[in-house]
C-alpha positions in Angstrom: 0.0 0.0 0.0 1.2 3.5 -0.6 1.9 6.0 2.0 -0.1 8.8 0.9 0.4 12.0 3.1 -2.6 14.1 3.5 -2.1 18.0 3.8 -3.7 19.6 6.3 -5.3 22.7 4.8 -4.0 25.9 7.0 -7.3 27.5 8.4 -7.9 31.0 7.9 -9.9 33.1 9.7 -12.0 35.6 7.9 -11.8 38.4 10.8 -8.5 38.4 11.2 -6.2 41.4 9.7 -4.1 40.5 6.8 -1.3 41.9 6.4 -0.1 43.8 3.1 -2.7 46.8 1.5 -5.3 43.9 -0.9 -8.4 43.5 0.6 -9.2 40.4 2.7 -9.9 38.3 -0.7 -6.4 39.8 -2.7 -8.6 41.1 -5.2 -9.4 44.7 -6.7 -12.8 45.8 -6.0 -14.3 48.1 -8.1 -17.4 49.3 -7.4 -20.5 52.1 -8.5 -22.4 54.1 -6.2 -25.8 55.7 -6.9 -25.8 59.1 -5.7 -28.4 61.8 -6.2 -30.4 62.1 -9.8 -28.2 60.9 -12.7 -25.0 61.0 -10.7 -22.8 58.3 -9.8 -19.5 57.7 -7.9 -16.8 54.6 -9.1 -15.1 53.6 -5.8 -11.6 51.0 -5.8 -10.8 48.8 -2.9 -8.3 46.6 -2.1 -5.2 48.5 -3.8 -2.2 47.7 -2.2 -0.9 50.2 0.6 2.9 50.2 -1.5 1.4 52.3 -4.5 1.0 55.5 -4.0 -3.1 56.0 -4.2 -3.0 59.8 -4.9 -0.7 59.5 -7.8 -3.1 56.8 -8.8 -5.9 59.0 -8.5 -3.9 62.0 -10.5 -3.3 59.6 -13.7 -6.4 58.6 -13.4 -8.3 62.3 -13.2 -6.5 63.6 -16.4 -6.9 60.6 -18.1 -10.7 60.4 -17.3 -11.4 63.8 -17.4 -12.9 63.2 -14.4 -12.2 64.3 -10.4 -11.5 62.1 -8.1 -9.9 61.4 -4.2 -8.8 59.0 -2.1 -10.8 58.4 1.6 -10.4 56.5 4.7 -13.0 54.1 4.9 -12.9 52.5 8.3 -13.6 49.1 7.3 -12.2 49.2 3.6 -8.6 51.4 4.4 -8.2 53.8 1.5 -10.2 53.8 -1.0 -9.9 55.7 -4.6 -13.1 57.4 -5.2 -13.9 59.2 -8.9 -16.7 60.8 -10.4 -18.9 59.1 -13.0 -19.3 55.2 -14.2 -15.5 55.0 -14.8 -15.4 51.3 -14.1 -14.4 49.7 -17.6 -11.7 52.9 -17.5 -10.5 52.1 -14.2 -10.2 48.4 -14.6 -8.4 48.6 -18.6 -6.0 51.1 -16.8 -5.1 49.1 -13.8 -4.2 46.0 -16.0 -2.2 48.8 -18.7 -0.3 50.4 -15.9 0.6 46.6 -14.2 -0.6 47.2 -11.0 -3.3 43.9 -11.0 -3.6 41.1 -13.1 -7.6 39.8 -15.0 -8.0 38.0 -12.0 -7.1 40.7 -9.8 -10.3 42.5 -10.4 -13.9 42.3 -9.5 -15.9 45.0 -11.4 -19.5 45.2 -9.2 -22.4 47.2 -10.3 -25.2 47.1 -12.6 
């Protein structure tokens, strides 16, 4: 008979803090936020703490033609807010630039 060795799967707990800047999951979040009328906000999470997020957001202004900041969400860390559905721009220039891979990102919204 053959020795098999099983591997114990290392348990992870959800709550706990990871370390690095990604969100809990690794991944890029990139939501859209309704706000009032016809308006809408494009929020990214989970961008890791070694880039800088306001030269992100700086690129990302003059090549949107849109404004944008970064925040402190108390749960989330910082996260890059911008103006307008800017999802599809904000996703095509995270992969150009190299800073996440397609698998990287989630793109949530409608």
């Amino acid at each position: 008979m053959t020795d098999s060795v099983i591997q114990n799967l290392q348990s992870r707990d959800p709550f706990a803090e990871d370390e690095g800047g990604t969100s809990q999951d690794g991944y890029i979040h990139i939501r859209i936020q309704q706000r009032n009328g016809r308006k809408t906000l494009t929020t990214v999470q989970g961008v890791s703490s070694e880039f800088d997020l306001k030269k992100i957001v700086k690129v990302a202004k003059k090549e949107f033609a849109c404004n944008g900041t970064v925040v402190e969400h108390p749960e989330y860390g910082e996260v890059i807010q911008l103006q307008g559905d800017q999802r599809q721009n904000i996703s095509k220039f995270l992969k150009q630039v190299g800073l996440a891979r397609e698998d990287q990102i989630k793109v949530h919204g409608f």
